[in-house]
C-alpha atoms as an extended CHARMM CRD file, in Angstrom:
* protein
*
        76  EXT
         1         1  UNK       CA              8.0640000000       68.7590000000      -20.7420000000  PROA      1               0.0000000000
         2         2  UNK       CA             10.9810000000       68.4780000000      -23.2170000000  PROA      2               0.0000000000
         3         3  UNK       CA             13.5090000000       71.5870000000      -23.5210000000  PROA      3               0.0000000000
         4         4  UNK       CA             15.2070000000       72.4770000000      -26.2850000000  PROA      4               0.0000000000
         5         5  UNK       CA             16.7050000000       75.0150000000      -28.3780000000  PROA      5               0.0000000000
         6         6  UNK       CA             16.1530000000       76.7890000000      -31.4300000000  PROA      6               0.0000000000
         7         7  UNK       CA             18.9140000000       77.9610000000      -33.3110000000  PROA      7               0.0000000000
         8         8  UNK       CA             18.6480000000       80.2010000000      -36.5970000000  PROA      8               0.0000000000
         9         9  UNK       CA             21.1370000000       79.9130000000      -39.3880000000  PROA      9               0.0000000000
        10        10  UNK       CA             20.2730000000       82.0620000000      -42.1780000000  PROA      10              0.0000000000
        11        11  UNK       CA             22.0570000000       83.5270000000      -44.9590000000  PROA      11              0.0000000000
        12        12  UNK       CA             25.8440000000       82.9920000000      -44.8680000000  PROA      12              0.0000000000
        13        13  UNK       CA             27.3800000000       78.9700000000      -45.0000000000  PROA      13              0.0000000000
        14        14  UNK       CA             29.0720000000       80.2960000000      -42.5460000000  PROA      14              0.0000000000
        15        15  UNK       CA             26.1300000000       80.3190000000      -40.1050000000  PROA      15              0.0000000000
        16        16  UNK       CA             26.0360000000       76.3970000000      -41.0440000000  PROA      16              0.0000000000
        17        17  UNK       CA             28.9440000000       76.2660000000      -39.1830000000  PROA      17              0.0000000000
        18        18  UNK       CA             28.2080000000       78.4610000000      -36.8990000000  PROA      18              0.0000000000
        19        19  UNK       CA             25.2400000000       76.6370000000      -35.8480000000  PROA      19              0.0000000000
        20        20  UNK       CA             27.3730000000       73.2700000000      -36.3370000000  PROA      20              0.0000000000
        21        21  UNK       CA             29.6400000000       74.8240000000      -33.4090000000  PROA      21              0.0000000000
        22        22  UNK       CA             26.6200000000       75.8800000000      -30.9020000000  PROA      22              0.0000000000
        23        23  UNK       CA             25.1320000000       72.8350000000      -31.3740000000  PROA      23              0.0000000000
        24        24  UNK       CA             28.1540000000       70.3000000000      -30.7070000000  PROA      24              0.0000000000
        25        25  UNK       CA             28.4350000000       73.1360000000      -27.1170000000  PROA      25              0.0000000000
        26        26  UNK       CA             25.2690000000       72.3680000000      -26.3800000000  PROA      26              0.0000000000
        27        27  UNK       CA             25.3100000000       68.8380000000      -26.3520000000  PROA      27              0.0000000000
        28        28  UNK       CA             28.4220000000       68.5730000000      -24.3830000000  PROA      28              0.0000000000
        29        29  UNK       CA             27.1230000000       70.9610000000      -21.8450000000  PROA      29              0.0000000000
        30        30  UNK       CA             23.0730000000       69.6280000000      -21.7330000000  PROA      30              0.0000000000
        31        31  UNK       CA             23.1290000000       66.1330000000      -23.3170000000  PROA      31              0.0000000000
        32        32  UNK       CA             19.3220000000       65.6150000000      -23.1240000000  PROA      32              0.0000000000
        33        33  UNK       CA             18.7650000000       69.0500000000      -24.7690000000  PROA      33              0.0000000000
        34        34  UNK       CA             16.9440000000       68.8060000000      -28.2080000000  PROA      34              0.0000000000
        35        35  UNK       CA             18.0380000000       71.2140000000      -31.0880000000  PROA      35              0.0000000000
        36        36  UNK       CA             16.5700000000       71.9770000000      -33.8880000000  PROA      36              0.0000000000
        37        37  UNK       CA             17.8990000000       74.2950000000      -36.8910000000  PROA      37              0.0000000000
        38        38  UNK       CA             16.1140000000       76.6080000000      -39.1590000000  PROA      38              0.0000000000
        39        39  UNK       CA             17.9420000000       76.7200000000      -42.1260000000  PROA      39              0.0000000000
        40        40  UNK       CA             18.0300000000       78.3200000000      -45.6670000000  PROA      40              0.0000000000
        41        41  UNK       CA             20.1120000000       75.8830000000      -47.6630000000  PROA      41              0.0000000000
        42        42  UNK       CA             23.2580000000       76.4710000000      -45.6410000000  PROA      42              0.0000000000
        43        43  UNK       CA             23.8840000000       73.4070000000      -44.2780000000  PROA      43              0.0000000000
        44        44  UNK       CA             24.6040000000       71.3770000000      -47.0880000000  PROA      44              0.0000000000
        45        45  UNK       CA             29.0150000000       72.4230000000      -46.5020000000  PROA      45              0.0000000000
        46        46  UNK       CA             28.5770000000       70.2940000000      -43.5070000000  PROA      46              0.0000000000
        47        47  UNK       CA             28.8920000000       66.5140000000      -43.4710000000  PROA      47              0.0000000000
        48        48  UNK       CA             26.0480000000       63.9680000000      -42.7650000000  PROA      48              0.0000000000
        49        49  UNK       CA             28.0780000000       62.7720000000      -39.8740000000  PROA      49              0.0000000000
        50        50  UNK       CA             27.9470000000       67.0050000000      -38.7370000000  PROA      50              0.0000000000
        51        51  UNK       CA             24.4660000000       66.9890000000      -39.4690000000  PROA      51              0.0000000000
        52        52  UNK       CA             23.6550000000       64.5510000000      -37.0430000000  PROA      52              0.0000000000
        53        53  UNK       CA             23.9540000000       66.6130000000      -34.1100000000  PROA      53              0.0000000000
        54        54  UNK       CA             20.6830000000       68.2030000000      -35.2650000000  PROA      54              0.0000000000
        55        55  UNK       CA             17.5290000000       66.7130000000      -33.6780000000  PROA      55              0.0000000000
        56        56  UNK       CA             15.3670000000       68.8040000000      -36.3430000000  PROA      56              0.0000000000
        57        57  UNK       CA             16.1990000000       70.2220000000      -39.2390000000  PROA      57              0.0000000000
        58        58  UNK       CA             13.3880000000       72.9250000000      -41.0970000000  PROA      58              0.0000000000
        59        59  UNK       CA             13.8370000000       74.8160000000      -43.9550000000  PROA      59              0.0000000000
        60        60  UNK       CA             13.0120000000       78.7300000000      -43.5980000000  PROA      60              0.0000000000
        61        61  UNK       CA             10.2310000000       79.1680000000      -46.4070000000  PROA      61              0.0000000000
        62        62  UNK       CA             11.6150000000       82.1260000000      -48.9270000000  PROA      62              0.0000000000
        63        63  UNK       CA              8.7090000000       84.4990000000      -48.1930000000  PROA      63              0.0000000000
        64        64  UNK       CA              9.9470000000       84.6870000000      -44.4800000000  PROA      64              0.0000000000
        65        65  UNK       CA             12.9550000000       86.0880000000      -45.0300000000  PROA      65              0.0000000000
        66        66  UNK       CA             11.4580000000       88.3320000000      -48.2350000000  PROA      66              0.0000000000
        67        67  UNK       CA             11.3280000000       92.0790000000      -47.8300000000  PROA      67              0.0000000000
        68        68  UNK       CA              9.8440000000       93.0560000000      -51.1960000000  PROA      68              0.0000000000
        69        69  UNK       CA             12.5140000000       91.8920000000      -53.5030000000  PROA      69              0.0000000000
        70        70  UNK       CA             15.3560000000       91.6880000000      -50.9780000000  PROA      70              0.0000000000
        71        71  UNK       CA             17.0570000000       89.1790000000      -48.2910000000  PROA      71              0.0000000000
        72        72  UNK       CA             15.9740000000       90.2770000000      -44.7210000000  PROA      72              0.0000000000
        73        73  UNK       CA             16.6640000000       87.2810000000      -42.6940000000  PROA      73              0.0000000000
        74        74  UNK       CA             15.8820000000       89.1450000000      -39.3480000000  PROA      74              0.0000000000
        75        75  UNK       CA             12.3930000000       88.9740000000      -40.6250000000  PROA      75              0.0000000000
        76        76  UNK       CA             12.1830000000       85.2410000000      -40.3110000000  PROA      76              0.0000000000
């Protein structure tokens, strides 16, 4: 069985980086460790070369992180 982690970066470009960060830790502390990134269009401040530390990247779907007519990324 594989492990891995999951990391959510919704919301601010900051959490691109943030998740940039956690993942780079990661992989210095567990190299085998797959991560994979959900993501709502955040990303795109960091490099290709940055996004390479991702094994997955997925795209949260708007209506996950919909409450009525507002943002509510703790939803997703």
């Amino acid at each position: 069985m594989e492990k891995g982690v999951l990391i959510l970066s919704l919301g601010s470009d900051l959490y691109g980086r943030y998740a940039f960060n956690l993942a780079m830790s990661i992989k210095h502390t567990s190299p085998g460790v797959h991560i994979t990134v959900v993501h709502s269009n955040n990303l795109f401040r960091l490099t290709s070369k940055q996004l390479e530390v991702f094994d997955n990247m997925i795209e949260c779907p708007g209506e996950y992180s919909m409450e009525g007519n507002k943002q509510c990324y703790i939803n997703a």
